[in-house]
C-alpha positions in Angstrom: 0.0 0.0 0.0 1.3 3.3 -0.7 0.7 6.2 1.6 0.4 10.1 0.2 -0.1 13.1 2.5 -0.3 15.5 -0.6 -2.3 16.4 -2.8 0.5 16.3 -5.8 1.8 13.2 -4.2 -1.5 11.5 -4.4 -1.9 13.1 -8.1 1.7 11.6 -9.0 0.8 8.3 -7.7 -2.3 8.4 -9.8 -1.1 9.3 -13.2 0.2 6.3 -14.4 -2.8 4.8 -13.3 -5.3 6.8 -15.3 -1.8 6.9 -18.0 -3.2 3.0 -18.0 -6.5 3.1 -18.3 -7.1 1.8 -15.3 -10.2 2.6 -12.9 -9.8 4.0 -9.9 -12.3 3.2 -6.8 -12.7 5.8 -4.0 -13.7 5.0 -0.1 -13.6 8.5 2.1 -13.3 7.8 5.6 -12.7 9.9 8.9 -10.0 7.0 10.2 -11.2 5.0 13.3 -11.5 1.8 10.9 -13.4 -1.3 11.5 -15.1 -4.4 9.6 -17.7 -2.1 8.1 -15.1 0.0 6.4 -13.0 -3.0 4.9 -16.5 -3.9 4.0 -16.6 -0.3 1.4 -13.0 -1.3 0.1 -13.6 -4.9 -0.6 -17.2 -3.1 -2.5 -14.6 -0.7 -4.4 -12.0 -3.6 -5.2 -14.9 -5.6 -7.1 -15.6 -3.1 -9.0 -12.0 -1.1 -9.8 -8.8 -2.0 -10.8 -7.0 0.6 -7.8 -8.6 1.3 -4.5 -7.8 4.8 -2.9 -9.1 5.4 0.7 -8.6 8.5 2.3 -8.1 8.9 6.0 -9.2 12.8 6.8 -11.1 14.0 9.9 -12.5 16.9 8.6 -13.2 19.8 11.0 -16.1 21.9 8.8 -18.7 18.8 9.7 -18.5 19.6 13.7 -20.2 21.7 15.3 -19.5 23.8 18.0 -19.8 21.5 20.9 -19.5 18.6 19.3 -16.3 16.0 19.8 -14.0 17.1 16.8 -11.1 17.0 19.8 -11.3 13.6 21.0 -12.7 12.2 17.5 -10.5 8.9 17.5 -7.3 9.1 15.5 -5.7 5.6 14.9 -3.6 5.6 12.1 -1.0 3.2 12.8 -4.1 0.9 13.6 -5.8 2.3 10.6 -3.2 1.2 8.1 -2.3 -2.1 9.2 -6.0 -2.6 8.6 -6.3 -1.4 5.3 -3.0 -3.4 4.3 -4.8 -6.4 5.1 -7.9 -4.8 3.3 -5.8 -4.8 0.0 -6.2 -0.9 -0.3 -3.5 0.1 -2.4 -3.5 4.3 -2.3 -4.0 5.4 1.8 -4.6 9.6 1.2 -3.7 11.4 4.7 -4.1 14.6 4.4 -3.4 17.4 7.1 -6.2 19.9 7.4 -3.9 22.8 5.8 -3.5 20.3 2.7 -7.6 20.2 2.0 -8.1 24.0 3.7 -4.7 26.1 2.9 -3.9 28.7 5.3 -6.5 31.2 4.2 -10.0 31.7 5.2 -12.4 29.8 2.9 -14.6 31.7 0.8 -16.6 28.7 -0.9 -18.5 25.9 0.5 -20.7 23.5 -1.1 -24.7 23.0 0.5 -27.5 20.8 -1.0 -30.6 22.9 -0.1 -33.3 21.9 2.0 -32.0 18.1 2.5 -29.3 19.0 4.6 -31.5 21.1 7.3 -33.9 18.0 7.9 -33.3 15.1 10.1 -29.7 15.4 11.2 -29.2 18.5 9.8 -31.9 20.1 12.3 -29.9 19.3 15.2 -26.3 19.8 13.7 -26.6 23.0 11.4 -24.1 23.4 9.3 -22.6 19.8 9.3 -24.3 18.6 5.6 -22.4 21.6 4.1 -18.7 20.6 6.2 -20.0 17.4 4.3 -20.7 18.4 1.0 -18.0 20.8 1.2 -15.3 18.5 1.9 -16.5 15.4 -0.5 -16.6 17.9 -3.3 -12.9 18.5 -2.3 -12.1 14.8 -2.2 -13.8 14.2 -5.6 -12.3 16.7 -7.5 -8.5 15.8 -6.0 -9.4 11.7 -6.5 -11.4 12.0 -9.4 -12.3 8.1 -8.9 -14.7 6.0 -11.9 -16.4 5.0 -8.7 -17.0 6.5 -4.8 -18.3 3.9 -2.1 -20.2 5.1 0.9 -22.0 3.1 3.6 -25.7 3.1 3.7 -25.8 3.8 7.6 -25.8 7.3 7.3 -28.4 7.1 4.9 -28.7 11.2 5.2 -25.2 11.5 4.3 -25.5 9.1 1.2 -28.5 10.7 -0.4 -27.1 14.2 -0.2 -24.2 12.9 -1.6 -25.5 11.4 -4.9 -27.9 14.9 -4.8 -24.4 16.8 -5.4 -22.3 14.6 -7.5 -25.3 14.5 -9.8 -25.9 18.5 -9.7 -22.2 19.8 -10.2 -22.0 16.9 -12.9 -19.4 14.6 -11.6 -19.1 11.8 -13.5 -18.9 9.4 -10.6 -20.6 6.5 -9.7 -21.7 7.0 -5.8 -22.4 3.9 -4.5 -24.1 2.4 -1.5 -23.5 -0.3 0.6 -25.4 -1.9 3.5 -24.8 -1.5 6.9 -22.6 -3.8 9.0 -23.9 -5.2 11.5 -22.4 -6.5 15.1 -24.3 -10.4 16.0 -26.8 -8.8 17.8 -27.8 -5.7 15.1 -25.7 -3.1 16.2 -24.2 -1.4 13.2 -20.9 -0.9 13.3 -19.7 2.7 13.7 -16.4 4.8 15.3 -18.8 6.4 17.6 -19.6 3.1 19.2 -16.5 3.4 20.8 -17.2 6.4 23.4 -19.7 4.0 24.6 -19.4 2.5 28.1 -19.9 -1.2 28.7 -23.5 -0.7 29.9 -24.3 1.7 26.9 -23.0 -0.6 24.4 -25.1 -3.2 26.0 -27.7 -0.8 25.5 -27.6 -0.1 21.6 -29.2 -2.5 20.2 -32.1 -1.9 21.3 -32.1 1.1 18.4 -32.1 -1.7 16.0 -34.6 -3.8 17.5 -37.1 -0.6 17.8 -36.9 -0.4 13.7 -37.3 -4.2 13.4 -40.5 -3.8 15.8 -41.4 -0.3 13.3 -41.2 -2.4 10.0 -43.2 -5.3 11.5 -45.7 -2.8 12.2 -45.8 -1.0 9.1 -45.9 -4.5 7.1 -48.6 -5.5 8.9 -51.1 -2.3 9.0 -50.1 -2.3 5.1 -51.1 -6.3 4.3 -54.6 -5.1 6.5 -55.4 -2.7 3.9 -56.4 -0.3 6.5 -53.6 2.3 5.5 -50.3 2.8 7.6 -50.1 5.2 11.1 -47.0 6.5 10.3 -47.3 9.4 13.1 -48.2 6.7 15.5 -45.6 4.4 15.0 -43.3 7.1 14.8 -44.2 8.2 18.1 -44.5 4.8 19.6 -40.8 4.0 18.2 -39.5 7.5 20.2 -41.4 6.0 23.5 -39.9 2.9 23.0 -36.2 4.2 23.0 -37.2 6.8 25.6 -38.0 4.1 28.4 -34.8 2.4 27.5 -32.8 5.9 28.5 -32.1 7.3 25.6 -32.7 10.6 24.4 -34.0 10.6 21.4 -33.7 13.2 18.3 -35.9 11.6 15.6 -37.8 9.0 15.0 -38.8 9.0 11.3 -40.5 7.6 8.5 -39.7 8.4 5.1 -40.0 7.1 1.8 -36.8 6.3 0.1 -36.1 9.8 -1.4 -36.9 10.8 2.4 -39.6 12.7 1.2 -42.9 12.1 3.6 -43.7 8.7 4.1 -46.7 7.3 1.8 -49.1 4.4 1.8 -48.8 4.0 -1.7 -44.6 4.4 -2.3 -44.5 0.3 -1.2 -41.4 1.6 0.4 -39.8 3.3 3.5 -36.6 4.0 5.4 -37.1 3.7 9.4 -34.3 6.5 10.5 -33.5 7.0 14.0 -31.4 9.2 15.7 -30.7 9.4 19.4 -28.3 9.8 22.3 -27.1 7.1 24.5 -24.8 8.9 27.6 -23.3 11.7 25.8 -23.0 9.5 22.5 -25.1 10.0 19.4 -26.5 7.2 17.6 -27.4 6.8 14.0 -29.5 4.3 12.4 -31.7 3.0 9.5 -33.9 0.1 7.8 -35.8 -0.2 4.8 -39.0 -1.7 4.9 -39.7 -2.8 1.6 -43.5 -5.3 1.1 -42.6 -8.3 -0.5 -45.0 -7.9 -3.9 -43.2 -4.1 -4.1 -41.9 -3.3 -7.4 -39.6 -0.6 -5.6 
């Protein structure tokens, strides 16, 4: 694996590449790797010839308050793990090689998606988002970009902007990773105490419980109670201590939930301790052509 801290580093590594014709496959992450990351870079290895992951915590997606200081950095862990992964470009770069030295006049924001959901409880984090992904893109320039599906938010915006500024990129998803007992895998899981990750599961099993529900009042024919299973979900979590941000239902463009779309995204999130949880499942009825 060869590592690049540059951005004309990482460009030099990546001419002869393109020079061959080869395609290139792109996995951002913010370090802190686990099996659902090596997940995204065996997705990009199946499809490209040359994997490039790129290890950058970006500051412009925190908010004030939030844990941009003790956001995990493990490198050293981080790239025996992609070694093993069979990445073969690691990008590292320092927030003065993505951000210069000079105030930045120019962000990117995808309007209206980013303030809902997440983005009413963290303003200003979908444009760090957008901001810094339209950074990575245009210094990659991969065939194909590889996100996972947990942060379904995150993914949807993403395609919204790739497809608007007219990147010819392929963003694609992949599905959440999952611990035995349905806890997706994710960096933040790692602030949690013992208890707490005991705990967390139970955000999976409350959308499992959700799509049972919404199956069922839809096979009836009696129409579905979004807004009360919505609020019966948020109960649910509430008794079980956490503190809960949303509990939604959406159809899959996360535009209001339907009866008729045939299917829906269950998105939660919620905070466990001082830990905040994202999650999602799609509920899709069997005869659905979606």
């Amino acid at each position: 694996m060869r590592t690049e801290t540059t951005i004309q580093g990482l460009h030099a590594a990546l001419s002869s590449i393109r020079a061959n014709r080869k395609s290139i496959g792109f996995v951002p992450t913010m370090g802190n790797l686990h099996e659902g990351h090596l997940r995204l870079v065996q997705e990009a290895h199946q499809m490209c010839d040359v994997v490039v992951v790129s290890i950058f915590v970006n500051p412009t997606q925190f908010s004030a308050g939030e844990d941009f200081g003790r956001y995990p950095r493990t490198f050293e862990a981080d790239s025996t793990l992609l070694v093993e992964g069979k990445c073969d470009i690691l990008f590292a770069p320092s927030v003065e090689q993505m951000y210069g030295t000079q105030p930045q006049k120019t962000t990117v924001q995808v309007n209206s998606l980013a303030d809902d959901l997440c983005g009413r409880s963290r303003p200003g984090h979908f444009t760090g988002v957008a901001t810094v992904v339209t950074k990575l893109f245009n210094i990659v320039q991969p065939n194909v970009a590889v996100f996972g599906e947990k942060d379904y938010q995150q993914l949807a915006i993403i395609r919204h902007l790739a497809n608007d500024l007219c990147f010819d990129i392929d963003v694609v998803g992949v599905p959440t990773v999952r611990s035995e007992n349905g806890l997706a895998l994710s960096s933040r899981n790692g602030y949690l105490s013992s208890d707490e990750l005991a705990l967390a599961p139970v955000i999976y099993a409350t959308m499992q419980s959700l799509a049972k529900s919404i199956q069922g009042q839809a096979e009836a024919g009696r129409g579905i109670d979004f807004q009360g299973l919505m609020l019966t979900g948020k109960k649910d979590l509430e008794r079980q201590r956490f503190v809960v941000d949303y509990v939604e239902i959406r159809n899959p463009d996360l535009a209001a939930a339907t009866t008729a779309s045939g299917t829906w995204v269950i998105l939660i999130a919620a905070r466990l301790g001082k830990t905040r949880l994202i999650d999602n499942l799609t509920v899709t009825l069997p005869d659905s052509d979606e």
